[in-house]
N, C-alpha and C positions, 0 to 999 in steps of 0.2 A: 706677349703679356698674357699670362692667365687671369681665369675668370678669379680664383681663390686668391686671396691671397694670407701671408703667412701671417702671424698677429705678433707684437714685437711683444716680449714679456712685462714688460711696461705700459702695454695697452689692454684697452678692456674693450669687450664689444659695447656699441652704441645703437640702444633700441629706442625704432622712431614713436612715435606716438601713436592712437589709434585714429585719428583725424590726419596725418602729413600720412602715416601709411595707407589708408583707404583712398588721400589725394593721390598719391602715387600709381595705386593701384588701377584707377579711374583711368587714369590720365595713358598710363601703357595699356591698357584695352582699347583705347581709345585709337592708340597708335595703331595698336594689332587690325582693327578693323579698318583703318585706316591703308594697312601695310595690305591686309586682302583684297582691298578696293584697285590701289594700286596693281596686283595682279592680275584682277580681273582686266582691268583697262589695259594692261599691255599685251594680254591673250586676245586680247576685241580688237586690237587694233586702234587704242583711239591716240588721238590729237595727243604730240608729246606735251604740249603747252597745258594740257587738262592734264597730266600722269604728273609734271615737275610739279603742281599744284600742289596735288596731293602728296607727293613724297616732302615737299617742303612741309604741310599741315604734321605729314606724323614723324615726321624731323625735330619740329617744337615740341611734340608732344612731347616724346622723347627726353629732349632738352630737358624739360619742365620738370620731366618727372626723376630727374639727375639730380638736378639745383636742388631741390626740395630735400633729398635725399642728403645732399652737402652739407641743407643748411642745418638740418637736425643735430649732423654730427659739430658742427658750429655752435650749434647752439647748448649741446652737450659740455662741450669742452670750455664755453665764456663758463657756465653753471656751476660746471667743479670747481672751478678758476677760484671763482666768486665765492666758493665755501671754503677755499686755502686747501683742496682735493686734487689731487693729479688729475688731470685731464685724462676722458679716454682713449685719447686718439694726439699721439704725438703733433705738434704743431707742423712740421717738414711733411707728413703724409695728410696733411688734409691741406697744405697746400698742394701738394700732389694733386690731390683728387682733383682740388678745386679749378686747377690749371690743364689737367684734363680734359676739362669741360669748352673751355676757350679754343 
C-alpha cells in the first residue's frame, strides 16, 4: 500500500479543521518524541518492560491522531449529506480508512 493515494473523480479532498489539525499535529510530535525516547532506551540498554511502555504510549498517540483525522472526514461527509451535497469522500473508502484503524 502506498502512502498517496489516487482521488476517485467523484471525490473531493477533505480539509480538517484548524483545532482537529493542530490536535493532530500535537499528538504525532508527541509520538515522535515518544518514538526517540524509545530509542534512546534500547541503545542504553534499559528494562524491555520500560521500552513496551513507551512504545505502547506513542502507539496511542498515534492511534489518536488516525481517529481524529477519520473523524474529520466523517464528519465531512454527515455535513454534505445533511445539505443534499455529494459527499467528499465515497462511503466504501472511509470505511476503508476507518477499518484500517482496527
Amino acid at each position: 500500500m502506498t502512502l498517496q493515494h489516487q482521488i476517485a473523480p467523484e471525490e473531493h479532498l477533505v480539509q480538517m479543521d484548524q483545532e482537529s489539525s493542530a490536535a493532530v499535529v500535537t499528538r504525532l510530535k508527541r509520538a515522535r518524541g515518544q518514538i526517540d525516547g524509545v530509542i534512546a532506551m534500547v541503545e542504553a540498554g534499559r528494562d524491555c518492560t520500560d521500552i513496551v511502555t513507551q512504545l505502547s504510549a506513542a502507539s496511542k498517540a498515534v492511534d489518536r491522531a488516525a481517529f481524529t483525522v477519520v473523524s474529520c472526514g466523517l464528519t465531512a461527509c454527515i455535513e454534505a449529506e445533511s445539505r443534499g451535497e455529494q459527499p467528499p469522500l465515497a462511503r466504501e473508502r472511509l470505511e476503508k480508512l476507518f477499518l484500517s484503524l482496527a
